[in-house]
PDB file of N, CA, C and O in Angstrom:
ATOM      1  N   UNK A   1      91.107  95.836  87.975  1.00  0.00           N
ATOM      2  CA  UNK A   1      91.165  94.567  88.672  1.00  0.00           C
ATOM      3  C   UNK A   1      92.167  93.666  87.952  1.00  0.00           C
ATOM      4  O   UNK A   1      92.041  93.382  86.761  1.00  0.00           O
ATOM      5  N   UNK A   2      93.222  93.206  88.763  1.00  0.00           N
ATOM      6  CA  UNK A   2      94.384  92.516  88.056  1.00  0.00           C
ATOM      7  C   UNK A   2      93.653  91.161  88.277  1.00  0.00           C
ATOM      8  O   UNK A   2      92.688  90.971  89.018  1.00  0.00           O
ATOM      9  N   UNK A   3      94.346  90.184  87.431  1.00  0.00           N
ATOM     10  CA  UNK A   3      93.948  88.584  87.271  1.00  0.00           C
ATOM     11  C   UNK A   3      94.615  87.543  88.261  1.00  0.00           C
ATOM     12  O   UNK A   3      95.836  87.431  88.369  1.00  0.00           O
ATOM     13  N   UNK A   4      93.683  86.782  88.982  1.00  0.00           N
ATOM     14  CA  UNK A   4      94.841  85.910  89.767  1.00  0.00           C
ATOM     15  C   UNK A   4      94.183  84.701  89.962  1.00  0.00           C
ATOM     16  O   UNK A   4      92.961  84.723  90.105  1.00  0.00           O
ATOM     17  N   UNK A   5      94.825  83.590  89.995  1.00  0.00           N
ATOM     18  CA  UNK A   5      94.678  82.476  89.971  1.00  0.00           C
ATOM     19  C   UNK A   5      93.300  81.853  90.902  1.00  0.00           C
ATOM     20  O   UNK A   5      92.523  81.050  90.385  1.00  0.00           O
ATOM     21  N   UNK A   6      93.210  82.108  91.641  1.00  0.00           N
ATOM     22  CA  UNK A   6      91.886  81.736  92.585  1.00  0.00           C
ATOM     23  C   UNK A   6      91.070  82.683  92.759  1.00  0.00           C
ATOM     24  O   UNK A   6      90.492  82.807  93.839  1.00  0.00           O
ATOM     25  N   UNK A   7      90.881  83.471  91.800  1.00  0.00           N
ATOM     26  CA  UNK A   7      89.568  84.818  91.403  1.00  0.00           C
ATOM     27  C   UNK A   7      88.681  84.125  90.361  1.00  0.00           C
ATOM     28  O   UNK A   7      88.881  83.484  89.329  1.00  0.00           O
ATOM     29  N   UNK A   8      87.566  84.544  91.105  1.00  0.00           N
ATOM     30  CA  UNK A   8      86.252  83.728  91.054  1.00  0.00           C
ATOM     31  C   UNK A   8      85.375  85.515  90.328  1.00  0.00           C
ATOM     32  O   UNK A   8      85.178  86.421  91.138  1.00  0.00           O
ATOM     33  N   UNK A   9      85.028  85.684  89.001  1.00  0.00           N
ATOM     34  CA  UNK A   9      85.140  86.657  87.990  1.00  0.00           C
ATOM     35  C   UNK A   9      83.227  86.504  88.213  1.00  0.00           C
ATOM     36  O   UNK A   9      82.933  85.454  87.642  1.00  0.00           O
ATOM     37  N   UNK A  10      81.938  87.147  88.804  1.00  0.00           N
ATOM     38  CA  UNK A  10      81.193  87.425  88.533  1.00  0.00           C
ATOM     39  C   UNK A  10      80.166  87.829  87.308  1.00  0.00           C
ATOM     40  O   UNK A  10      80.142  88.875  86.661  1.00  0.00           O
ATOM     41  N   UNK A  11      79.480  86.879  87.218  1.00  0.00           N
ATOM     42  CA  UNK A  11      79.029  87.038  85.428  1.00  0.00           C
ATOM     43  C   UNK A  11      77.393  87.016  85.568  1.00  0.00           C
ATOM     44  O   UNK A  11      76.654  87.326  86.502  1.00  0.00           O
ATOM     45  N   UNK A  12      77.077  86.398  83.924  1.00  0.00           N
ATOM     46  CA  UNK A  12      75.771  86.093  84.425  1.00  0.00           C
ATOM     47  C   UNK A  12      75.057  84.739  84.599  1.00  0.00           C
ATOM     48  O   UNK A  12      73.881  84.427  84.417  1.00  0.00           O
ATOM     49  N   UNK A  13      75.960  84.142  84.944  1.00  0.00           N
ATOM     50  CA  UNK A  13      75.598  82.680  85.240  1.00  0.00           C
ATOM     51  C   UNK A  13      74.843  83.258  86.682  1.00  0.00           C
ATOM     52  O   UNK A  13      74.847  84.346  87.258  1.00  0.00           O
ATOM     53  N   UNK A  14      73.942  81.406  87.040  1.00  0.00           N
ATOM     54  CA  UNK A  14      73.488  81.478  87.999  1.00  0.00           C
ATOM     55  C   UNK A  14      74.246  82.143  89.250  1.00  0.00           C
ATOM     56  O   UNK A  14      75.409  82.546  89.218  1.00  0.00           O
ATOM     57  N   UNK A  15      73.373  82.189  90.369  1.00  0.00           N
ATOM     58  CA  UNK A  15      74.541  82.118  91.448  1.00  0.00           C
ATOM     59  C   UNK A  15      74.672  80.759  92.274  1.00  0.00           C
ATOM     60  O   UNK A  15      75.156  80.894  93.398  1.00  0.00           O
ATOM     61  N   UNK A  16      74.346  79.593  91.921  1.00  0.00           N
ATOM     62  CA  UNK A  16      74.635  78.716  92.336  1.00  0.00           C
ATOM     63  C   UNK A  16      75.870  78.007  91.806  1.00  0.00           C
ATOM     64  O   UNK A  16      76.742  77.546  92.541  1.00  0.00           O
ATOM     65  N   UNK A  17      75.886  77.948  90.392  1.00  0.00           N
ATOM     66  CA  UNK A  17      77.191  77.814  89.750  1.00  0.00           C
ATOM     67  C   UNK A  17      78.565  78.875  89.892  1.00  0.00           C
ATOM     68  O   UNK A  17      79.598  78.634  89.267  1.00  0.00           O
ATOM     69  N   UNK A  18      78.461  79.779  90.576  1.00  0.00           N
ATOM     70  CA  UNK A  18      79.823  80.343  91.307  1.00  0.00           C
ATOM     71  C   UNK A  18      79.765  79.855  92.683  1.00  0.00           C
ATOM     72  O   UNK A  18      80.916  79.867  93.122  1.00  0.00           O
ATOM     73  N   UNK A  19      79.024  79.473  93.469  1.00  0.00           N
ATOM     74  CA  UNK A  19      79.167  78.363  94.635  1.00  0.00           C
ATOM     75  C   UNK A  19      79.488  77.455  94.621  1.00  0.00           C
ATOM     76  O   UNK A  19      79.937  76.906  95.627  1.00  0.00           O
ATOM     77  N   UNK A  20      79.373  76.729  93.139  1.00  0.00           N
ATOM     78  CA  UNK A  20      80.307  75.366  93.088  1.00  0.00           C
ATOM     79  C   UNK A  20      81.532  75.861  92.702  1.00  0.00           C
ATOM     80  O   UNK A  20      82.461  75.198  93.165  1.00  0.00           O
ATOM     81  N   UNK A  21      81.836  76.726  92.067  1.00  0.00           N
ATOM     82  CA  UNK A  21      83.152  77.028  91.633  1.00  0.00           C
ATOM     83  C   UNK A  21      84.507  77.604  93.103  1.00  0.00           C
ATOM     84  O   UNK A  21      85.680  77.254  93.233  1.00  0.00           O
ATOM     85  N   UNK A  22      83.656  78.571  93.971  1.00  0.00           N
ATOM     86  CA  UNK A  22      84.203  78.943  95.169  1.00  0.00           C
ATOM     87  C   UNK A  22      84.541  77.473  96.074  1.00  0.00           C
ATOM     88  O   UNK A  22      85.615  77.332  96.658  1.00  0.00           O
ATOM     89  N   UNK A  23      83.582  76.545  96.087  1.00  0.00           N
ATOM     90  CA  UNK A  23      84.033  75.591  96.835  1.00  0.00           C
ATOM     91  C   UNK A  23      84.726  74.334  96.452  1.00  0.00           C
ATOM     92  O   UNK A  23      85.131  73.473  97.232  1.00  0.00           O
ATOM     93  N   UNK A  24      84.832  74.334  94.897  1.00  0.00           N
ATOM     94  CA  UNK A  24      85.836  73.868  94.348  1.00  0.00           C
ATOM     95  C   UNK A  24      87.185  73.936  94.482  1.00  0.00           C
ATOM     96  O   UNK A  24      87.984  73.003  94.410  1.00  0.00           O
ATOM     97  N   UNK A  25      87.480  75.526  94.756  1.00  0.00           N
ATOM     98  CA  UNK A  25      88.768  75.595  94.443  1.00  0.00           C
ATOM     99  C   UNK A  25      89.361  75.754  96.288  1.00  0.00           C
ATOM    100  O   UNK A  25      90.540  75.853  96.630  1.00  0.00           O
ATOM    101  N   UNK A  26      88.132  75.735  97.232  1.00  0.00           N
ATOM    102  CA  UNK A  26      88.747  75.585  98.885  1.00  0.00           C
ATOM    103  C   UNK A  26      89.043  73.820  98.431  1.00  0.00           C
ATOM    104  O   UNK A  26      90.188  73.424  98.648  1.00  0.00           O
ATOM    105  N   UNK A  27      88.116  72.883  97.869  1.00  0.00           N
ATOM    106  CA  UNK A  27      88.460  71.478  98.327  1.00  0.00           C
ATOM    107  C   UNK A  27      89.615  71.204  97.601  1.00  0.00           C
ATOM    108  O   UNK A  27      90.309  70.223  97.868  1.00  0.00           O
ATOM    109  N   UNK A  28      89.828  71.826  96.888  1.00  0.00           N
ATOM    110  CA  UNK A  28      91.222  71.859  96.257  1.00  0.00           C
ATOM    111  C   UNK A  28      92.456  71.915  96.959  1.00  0.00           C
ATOM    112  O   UNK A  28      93.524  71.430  96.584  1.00  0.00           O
ATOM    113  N   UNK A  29      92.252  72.482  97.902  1.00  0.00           N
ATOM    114  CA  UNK A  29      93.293  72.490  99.059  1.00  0.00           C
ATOM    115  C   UNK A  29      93.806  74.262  99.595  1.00  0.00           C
ATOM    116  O   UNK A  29      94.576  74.548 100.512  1.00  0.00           O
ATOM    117  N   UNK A  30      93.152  75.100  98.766  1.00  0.00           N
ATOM    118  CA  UNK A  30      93.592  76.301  98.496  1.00  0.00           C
ATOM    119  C   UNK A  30      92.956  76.730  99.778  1.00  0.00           C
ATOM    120  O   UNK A  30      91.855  76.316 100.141  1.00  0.00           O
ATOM    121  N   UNK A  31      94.011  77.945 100.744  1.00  0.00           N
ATOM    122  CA  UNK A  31      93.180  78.782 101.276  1.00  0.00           C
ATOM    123  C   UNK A  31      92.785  80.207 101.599  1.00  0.00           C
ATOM    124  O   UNK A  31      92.681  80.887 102.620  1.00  0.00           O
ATOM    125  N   UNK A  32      92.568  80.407 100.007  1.00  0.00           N
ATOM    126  CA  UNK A  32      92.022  81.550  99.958  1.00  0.00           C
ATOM    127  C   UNK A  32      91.268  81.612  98.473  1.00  0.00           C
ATOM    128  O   UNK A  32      91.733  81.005  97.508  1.00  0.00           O
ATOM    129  N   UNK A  33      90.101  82.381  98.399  1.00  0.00           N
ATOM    130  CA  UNK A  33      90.076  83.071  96.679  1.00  0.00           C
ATOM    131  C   UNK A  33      89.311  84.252  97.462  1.00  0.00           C
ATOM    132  O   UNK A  33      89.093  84.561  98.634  1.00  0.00           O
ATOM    133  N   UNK A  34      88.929  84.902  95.748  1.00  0.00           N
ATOM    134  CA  UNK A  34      88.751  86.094  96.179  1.00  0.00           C
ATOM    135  C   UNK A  34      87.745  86.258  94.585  1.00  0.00           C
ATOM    136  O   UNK A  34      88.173  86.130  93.438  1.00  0.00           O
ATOM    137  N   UNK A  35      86.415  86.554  95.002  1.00  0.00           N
ATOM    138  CA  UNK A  35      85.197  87.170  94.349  1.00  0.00           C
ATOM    139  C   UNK A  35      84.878  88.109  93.944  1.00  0.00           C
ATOM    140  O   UNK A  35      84.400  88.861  94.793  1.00  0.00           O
ATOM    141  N   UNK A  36      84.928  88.712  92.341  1.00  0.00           N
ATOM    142  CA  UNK A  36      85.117  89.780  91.619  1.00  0.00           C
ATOM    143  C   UNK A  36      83.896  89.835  90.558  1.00  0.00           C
ATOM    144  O   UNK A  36      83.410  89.083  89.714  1.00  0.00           O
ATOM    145  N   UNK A  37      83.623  91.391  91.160  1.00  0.00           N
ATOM    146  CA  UNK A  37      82.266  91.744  90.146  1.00  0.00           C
ATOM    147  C   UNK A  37      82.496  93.554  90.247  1.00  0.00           C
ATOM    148  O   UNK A  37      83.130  94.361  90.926  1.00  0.00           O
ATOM    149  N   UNK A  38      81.396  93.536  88.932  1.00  0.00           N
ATOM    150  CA  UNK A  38      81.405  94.840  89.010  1.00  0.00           C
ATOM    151  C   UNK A  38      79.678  95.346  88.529  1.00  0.00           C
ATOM    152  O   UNK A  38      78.919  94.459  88.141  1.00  0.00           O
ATOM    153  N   UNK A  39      79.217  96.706  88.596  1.00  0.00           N
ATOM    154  CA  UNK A  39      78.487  96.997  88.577  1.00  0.00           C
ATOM    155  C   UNK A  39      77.068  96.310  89.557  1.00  0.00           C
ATOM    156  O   UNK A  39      76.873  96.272  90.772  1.00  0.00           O
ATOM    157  N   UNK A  40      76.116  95.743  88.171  1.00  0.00           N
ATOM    158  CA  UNK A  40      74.859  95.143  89.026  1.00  0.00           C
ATOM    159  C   UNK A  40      75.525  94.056  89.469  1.00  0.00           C
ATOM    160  O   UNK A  40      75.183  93.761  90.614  1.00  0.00           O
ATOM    161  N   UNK A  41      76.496  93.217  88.916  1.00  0.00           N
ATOM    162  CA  UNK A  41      76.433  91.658  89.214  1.00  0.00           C
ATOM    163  C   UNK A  41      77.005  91.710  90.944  1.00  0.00           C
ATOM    164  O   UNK A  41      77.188  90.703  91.628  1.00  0.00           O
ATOM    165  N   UNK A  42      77.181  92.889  91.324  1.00  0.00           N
ATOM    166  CA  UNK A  42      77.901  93.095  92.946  1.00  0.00           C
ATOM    167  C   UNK A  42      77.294  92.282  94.055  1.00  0.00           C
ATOM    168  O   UNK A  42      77.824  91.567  94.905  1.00  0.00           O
ATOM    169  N   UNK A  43      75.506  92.712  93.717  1.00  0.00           N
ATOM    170  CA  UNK A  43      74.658  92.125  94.638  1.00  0.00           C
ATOM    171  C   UNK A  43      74.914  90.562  94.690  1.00  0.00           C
ATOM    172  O   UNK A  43      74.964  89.983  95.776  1.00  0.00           O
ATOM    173  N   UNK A  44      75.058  89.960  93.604  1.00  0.00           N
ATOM    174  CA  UNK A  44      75.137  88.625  93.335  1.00  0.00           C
ATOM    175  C   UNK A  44      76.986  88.099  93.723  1.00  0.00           C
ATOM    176  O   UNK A  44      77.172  86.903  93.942  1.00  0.00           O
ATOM    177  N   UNK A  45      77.825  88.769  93.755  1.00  0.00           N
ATOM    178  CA  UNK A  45      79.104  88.421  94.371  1.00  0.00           C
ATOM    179  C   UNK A  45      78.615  88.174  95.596  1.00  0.00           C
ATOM    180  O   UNK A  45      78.641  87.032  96.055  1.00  0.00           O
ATOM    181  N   UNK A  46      78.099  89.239  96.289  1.00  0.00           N
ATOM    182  CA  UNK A  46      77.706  88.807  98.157  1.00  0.00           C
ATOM    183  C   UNK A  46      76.694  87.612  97.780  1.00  0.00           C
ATOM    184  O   UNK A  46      77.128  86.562  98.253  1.00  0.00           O
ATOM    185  N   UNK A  47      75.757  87.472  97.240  1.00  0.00           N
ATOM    186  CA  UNK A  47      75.094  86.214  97.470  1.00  0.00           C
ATOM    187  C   UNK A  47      75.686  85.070  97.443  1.00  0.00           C
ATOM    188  O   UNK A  47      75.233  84.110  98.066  1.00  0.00           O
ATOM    189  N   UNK A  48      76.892  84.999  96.644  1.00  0.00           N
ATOM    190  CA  UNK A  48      77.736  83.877  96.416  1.00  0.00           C
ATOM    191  C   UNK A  48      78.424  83.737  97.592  1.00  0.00           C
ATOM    192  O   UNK A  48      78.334  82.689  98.232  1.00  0.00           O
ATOM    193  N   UNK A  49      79.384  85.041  98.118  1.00  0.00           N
ATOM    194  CA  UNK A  49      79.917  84.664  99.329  1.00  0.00           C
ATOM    195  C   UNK A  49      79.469  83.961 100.912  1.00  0.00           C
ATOM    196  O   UNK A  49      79.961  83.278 101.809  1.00  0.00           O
ATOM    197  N   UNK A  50      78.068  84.720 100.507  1.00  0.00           N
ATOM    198  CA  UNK A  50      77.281  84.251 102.120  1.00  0.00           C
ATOM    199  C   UNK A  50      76.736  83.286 101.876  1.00  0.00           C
ATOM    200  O   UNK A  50      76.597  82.598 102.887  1.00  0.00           O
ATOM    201  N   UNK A  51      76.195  82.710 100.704  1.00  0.00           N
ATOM    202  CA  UNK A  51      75.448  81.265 100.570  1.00  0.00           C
ATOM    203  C   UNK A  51      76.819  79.872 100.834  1.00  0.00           C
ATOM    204  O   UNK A  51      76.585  78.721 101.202  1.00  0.00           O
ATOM    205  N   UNK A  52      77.960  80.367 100.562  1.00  0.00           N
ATOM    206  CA  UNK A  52      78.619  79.510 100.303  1.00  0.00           C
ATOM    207  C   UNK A  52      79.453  79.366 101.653  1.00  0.00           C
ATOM    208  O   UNK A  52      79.841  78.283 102.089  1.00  0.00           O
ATOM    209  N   UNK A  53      79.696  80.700 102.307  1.00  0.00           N
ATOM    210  CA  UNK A  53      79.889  80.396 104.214  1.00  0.00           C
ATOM    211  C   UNK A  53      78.794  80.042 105.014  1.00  0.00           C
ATOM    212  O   UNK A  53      78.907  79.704 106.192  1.00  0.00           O
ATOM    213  N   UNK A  54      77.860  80.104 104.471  1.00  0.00           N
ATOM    214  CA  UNK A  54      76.764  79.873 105.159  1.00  0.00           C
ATOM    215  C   UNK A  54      76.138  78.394 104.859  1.00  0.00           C
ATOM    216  O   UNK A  54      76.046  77.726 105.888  1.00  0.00           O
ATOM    217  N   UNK A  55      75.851  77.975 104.100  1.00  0.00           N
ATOM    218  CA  UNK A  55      75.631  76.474 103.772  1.00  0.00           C
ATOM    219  C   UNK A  55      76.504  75.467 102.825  1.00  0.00           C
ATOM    220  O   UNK A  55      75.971  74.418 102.462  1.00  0.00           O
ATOM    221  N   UNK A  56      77.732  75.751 102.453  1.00  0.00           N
ATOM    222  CA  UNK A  56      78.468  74.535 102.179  1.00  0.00           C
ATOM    223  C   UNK A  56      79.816  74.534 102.459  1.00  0.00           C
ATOM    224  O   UNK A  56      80.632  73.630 102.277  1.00  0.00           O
ATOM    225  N   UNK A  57      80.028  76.044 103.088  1.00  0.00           N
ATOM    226  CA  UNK A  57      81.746  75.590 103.806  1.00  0.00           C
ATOM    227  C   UNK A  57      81.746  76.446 105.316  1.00  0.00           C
ATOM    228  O   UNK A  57      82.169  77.602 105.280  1.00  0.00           O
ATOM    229  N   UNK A  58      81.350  75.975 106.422  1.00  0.00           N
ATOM    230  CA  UNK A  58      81.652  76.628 107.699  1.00  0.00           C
ATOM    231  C   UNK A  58      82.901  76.828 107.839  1.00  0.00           C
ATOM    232  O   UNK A  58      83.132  77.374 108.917  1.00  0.00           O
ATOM    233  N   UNK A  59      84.128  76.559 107.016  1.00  0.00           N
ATOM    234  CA  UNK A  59      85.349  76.341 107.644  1.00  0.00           C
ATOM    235  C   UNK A  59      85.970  77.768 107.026  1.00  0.00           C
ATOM    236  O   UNK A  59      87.168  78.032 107.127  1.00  0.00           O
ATOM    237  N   UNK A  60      85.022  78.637 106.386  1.00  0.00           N
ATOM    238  CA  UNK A  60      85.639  80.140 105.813  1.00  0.00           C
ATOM    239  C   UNK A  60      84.694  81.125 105.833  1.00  0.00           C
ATOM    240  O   UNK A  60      83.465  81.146 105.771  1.00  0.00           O
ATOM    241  N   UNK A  61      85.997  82.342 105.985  1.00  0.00           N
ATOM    242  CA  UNK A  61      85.233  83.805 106.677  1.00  0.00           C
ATOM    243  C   UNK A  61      85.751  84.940 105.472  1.00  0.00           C
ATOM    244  O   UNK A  61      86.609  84.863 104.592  1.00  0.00           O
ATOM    245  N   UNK A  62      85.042  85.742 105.777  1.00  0.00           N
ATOM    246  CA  UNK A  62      85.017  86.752 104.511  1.00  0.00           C
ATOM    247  C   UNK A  62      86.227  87.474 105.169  1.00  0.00           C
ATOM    248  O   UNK A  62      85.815  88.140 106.118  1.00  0.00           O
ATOM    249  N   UNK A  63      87.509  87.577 105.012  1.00  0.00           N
ATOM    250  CA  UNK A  63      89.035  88.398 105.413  1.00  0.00           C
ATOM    251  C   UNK A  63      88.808  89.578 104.764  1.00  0.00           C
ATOM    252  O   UNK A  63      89.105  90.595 105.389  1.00  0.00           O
ATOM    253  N   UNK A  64      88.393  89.687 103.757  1.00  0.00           N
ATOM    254  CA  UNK A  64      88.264  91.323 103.136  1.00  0.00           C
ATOM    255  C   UNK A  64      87.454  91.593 102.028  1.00  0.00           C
ATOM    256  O   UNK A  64      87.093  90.763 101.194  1.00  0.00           O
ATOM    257  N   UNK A  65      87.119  93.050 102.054  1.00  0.00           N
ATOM    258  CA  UNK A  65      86.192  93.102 101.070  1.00  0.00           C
ATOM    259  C   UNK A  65      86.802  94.754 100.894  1.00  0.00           C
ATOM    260  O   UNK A  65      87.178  95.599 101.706  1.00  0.00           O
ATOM    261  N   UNK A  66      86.707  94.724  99.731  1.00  0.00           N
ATOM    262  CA  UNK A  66      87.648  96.213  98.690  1.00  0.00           C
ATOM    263  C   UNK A  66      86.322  96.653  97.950  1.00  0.00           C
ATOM    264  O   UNK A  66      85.530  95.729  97.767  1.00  0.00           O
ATOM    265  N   UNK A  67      85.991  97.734  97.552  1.00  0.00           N
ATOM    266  CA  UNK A  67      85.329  98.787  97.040  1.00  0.00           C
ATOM    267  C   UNK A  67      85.951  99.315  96.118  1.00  0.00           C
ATOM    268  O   UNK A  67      87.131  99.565  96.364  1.00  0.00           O
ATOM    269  N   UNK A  68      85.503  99.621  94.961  1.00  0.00           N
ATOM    270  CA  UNK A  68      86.037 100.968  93.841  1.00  0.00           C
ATOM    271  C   UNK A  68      85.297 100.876  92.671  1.00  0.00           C
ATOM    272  O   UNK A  68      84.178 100.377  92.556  1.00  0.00           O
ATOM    273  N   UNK A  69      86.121 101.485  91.637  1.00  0.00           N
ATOM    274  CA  UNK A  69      85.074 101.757  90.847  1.00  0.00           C
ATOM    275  C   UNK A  69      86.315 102.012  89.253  1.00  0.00           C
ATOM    276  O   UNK A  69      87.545 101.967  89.244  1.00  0.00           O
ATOM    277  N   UNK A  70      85.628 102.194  88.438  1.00  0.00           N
ATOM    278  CA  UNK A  70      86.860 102.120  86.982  1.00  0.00           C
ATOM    279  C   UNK A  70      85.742 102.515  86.121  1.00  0.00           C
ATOM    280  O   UNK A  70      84.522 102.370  86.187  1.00  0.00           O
ATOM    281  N   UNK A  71      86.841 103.259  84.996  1.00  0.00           N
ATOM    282  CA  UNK A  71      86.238 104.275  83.991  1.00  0.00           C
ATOM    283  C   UNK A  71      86.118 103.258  83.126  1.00  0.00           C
ATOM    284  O   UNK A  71      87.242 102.809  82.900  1.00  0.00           O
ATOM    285  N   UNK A  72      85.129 102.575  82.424  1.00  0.00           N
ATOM    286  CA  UNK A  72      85.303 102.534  80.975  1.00  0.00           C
ATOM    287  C   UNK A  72      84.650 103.177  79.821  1.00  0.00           C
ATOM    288  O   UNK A  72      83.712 103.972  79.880  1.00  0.00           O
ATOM    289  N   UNK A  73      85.231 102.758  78.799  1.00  0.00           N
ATOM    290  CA  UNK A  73      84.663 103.561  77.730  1.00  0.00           C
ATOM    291  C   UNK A  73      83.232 102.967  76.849  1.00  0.00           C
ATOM    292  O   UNK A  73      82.913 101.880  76.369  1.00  0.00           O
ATOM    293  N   UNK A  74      82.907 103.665  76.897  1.00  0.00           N
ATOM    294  CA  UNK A  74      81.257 103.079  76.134  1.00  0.00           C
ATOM    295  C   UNK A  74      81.007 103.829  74.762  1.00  0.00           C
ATOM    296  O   UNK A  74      81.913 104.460  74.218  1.00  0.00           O
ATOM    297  N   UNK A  75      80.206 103.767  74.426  1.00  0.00           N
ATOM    298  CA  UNK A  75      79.449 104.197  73.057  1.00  0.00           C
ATOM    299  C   UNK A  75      79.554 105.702  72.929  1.00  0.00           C
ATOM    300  O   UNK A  75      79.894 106.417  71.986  1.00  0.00           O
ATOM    301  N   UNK A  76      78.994 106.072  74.672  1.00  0.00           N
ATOM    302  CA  UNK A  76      78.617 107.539  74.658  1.00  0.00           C
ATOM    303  C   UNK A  76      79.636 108.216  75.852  1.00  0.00           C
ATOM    304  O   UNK A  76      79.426 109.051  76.731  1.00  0.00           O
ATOM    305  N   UNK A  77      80.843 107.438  75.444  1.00  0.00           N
ATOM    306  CA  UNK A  77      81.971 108.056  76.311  1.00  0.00           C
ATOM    307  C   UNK A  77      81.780 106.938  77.516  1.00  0.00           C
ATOM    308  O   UNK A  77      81.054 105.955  77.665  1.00  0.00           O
ATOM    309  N   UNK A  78      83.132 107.799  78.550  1.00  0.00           N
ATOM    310  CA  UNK A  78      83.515 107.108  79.570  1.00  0.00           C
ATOM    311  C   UNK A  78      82.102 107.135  80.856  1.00  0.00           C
ATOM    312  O   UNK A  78      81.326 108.022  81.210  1.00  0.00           O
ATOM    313  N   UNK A  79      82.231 106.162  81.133  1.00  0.00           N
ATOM    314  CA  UNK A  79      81.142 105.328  82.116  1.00  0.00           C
ATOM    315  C   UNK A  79      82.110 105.117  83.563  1.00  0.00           C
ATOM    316  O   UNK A  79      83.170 104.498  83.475  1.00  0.00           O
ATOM    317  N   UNK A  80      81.740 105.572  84.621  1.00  0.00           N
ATOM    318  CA  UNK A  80      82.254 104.974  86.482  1.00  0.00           C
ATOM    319  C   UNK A  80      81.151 103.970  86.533  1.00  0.00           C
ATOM    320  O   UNK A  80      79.952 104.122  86.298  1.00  0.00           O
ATOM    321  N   UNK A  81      81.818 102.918  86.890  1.00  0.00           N
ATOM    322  CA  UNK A  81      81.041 101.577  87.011  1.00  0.00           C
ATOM    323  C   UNK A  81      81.709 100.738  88.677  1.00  0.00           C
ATOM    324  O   UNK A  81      82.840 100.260  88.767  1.00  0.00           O
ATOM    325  N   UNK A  82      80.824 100.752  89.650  1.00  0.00           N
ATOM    326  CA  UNK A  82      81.571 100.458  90.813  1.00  0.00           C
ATOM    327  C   UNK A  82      82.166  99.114  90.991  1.00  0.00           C
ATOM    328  O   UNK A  82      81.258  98.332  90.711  1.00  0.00           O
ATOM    329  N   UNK A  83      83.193  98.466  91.303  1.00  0.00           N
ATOM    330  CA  UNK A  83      83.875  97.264  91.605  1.00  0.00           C
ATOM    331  C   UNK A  83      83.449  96.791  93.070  1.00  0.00           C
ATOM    332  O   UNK A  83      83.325  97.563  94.021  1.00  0.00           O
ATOM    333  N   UNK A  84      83.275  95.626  93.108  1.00  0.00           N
ATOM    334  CA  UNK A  84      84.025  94.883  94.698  1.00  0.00           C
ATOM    335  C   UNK A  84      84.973  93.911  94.440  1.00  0.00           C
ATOM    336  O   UNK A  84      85.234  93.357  93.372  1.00  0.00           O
ATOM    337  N   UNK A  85      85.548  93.738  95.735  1.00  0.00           N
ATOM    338  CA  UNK A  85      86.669  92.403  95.546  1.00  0.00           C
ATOM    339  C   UNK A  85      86.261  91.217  97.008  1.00  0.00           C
ATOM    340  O   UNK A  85      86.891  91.430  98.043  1.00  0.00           O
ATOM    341  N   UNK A  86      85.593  90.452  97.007  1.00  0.00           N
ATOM    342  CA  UNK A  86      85.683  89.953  98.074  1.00  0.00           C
ATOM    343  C   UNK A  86      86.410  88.751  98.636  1.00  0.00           C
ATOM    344  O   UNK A  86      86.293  87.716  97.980  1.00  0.00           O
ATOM    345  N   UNK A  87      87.217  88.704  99.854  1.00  0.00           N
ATOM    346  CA  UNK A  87      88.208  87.934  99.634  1.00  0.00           C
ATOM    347  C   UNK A  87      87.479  87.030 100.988  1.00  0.00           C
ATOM    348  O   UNK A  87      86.811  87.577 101.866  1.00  0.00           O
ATOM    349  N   UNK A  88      87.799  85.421 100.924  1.00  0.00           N
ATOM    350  CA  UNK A  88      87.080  84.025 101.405  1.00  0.00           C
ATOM    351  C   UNK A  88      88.553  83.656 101.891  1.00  0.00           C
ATOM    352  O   UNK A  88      89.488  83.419 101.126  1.00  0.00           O
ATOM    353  N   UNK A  89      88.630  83.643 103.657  1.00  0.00           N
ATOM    354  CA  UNK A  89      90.011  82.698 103.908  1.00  0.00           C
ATOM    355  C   UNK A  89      89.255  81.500 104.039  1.00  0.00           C
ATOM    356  O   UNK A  89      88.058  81.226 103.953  1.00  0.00           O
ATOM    357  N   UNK A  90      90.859  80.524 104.396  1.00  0.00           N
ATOM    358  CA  UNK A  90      89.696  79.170 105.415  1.00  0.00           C
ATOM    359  C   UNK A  90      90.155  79.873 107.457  1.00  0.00           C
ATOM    360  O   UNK A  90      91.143  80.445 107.916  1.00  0.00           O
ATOM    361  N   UNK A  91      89.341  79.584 107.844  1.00  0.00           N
ATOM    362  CA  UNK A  91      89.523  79.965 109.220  1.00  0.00           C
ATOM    363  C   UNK A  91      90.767  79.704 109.835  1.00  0.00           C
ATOM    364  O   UNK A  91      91.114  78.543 109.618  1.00  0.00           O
ATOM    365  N   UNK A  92      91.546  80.326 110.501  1.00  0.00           N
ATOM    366  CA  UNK A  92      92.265  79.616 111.056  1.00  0.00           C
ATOM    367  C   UNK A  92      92.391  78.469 112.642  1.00  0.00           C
ATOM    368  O   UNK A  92      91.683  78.863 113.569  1.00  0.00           O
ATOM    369  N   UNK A  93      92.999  77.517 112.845  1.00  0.00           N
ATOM    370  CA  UNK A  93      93.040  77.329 114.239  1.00  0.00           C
ATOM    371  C   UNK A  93      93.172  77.668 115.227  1.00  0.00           C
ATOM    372  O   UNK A  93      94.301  78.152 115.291  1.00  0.00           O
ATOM    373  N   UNK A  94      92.358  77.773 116.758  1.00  0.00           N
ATOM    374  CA  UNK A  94      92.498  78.761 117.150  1.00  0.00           C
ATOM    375  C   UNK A  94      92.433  78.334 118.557  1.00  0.00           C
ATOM    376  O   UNK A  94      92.550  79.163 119.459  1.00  0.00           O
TER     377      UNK A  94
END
């Protein structure tokens, strides 16, 4: 997963505090980011995305969502650990 400016990095903070952060950076003027997790924290990327189209920005739709997965190395050797990428436009006019 490369680094980019309006990537919103899945951790273990709440998931309400990556909902302020996602809708921070739309009132910012931006229209797009894009929501990155890996392994367990995955479930909690979608909670962020749908809580945050769903009750504090109607004006954005989920444009894409990417799947995969990356080797790392652990204690007891290399580990497949699955990725998502989920990407938040603002809607367009229509």
């Amino acid at each position: 997963m490369s680094k980019e400016i309006n990537a919103v990095y899945i951790g273990r903070k709440r998931t309400m505090d990556y909902c302020l952060v996602v809708v921070t950076i739309f009132n910012k003027g931006e229209n797009q980011c894009t929501i990155r997790a890996r392994g367990r924290s995955i479930s909690t990327a979608v909670d962020v995305a749908e809580i945050t189209k769903r009750k504090y920005l109607s004006v954005i739709e989920v444009s894409d969502v990417k799947i995969g997965s990356e080797v790392l190395e652990g204690d007891h050797g290399p580990k497949t650990v699955s990725t998502i990428d989920i990407t938040l436009k603002r809607k367009s006019d229509k």
